[in-house]
C-alpha positions as a Markdown table, in Angstrom:
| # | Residue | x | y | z |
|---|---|---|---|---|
| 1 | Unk | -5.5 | 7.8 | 10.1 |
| 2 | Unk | -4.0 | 4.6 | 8.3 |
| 3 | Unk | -4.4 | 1.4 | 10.1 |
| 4 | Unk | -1.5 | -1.6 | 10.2 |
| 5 | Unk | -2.5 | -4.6 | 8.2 |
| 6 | Unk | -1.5 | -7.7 | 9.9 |
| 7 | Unk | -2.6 | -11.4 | 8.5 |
| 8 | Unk | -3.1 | -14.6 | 10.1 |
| 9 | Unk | -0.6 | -17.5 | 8.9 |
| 10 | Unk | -4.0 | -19.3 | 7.6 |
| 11 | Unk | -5.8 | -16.9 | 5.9 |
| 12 | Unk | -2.5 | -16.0 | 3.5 |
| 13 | Unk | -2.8 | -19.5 | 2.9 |
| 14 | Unk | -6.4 | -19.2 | 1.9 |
| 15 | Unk | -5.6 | -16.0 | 0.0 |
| 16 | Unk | -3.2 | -17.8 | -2.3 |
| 17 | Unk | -5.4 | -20.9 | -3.0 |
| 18 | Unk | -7.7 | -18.2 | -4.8 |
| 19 | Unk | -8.0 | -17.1 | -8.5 |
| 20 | Unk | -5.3 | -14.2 | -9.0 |
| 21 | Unk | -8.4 | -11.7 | -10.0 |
| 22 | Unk | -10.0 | -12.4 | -6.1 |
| 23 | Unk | -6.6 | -12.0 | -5.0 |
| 24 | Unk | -6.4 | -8.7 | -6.8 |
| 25 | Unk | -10.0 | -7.5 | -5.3 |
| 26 | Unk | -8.9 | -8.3 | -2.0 |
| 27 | Unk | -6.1 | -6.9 | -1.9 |
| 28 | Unk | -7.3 | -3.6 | -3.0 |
| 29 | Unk | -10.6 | -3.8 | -0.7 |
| 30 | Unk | -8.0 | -4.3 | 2.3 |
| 31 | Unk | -6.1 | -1.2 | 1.5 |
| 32 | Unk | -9.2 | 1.1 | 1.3 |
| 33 | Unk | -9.8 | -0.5 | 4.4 |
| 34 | Unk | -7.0 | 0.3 | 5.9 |
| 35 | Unk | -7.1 | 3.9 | 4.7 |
| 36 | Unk | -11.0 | 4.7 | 5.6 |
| 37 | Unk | -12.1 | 2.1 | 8.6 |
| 38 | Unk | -13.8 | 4.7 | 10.6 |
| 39 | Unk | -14.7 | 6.9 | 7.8 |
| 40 | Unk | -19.1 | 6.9 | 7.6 |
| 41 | Unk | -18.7 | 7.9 | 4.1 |
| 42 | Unk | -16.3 | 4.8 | 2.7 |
| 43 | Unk | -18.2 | 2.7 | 0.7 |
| 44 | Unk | -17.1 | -0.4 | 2.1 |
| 45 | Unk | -19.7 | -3.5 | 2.9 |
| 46 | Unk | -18.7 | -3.8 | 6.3 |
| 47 | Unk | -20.8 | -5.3 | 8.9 |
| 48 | Unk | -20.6 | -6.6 | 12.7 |
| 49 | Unk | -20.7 | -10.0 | 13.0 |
| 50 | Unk | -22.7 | -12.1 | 15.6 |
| 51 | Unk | -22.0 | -15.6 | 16.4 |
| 52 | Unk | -21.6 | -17.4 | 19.8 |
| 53 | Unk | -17.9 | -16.0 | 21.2 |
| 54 | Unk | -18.3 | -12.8 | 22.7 |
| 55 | Unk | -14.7 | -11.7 | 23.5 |
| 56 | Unk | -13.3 | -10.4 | 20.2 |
| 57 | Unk | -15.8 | -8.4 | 17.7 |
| 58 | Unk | -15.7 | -9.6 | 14.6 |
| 59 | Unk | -15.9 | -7.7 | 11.7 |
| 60 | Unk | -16.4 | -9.0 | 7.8 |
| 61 | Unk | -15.4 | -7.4 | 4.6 |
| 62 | Unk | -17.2 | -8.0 | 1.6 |
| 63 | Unk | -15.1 | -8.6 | -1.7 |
| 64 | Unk | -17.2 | -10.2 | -4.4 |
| 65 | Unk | -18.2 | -13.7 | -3.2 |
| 66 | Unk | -16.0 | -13.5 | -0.9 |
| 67 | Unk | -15.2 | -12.9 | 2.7 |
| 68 | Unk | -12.8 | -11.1 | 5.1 |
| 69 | Unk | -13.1 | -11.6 | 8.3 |
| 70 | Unk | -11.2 | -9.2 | 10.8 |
| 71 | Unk | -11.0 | -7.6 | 13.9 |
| 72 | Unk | -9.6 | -4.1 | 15.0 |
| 73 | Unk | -7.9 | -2.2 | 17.8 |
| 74 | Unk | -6.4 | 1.0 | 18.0 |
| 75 | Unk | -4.1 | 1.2 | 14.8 |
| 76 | Unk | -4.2 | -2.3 | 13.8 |
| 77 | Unk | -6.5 | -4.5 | 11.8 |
| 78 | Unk | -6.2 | -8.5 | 12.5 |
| 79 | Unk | -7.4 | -10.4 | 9.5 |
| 80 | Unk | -8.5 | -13.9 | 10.7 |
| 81 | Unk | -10.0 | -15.3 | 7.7 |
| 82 | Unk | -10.5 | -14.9 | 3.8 |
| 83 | Unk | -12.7 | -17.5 | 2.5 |
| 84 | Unk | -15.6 | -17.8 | 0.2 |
| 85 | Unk | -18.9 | -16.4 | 1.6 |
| 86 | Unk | -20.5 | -20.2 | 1.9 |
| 87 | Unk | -17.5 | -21.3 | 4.2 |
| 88 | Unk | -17.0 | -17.9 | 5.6 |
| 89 | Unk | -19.0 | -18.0 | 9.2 |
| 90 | Unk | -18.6 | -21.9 | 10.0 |
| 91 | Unk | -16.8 | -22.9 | 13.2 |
| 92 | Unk | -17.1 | -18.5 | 14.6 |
């Protein structure tokens, strides 16, 4: 099952600031993600996240030093936030 890939306004904006080779990572990290999200086997960092709002679940996705942040439903994946990994959880 392939999941839809939809990005926040903000976080393209993000994406672009970067250097073209973080670009390139995340962008391939974000189609294996979109290709294996429920698959135990992938051999993607992905991990819950915890923080104080308890209405969407949070999701990141590890890319180098950086971070995707995302959420999920049935066939599409919500990318909130692409940021470095020191700026990545302030103000979730």
């Amino acid at each position: 099952m392939s999941y839809e890939i939809r990005v926040h306004p903000k976080a393209i904006k993000n994406l672009r600031r970067l250097p073209e080779d973080a670009q390139k990572l995340i962008g391939e990290k974000l189609r294996e993600l979109s290709k294996s999200l429920n698959n135990p086997k992938s051999k993607l960092d992905i991990r819950k996240m915890r923080g104080k709002k308890k209405d969407p679940q949070l999701f990141r996705l590890r890319a180098g030093v950086y971070r995707v942040v995302f959420e999920f439903s049935d066939e599409v994946i919500w990318i909130a936030r692409i940021s470095h990994r020191r700026d990545s959880y302030r103000g979730l």
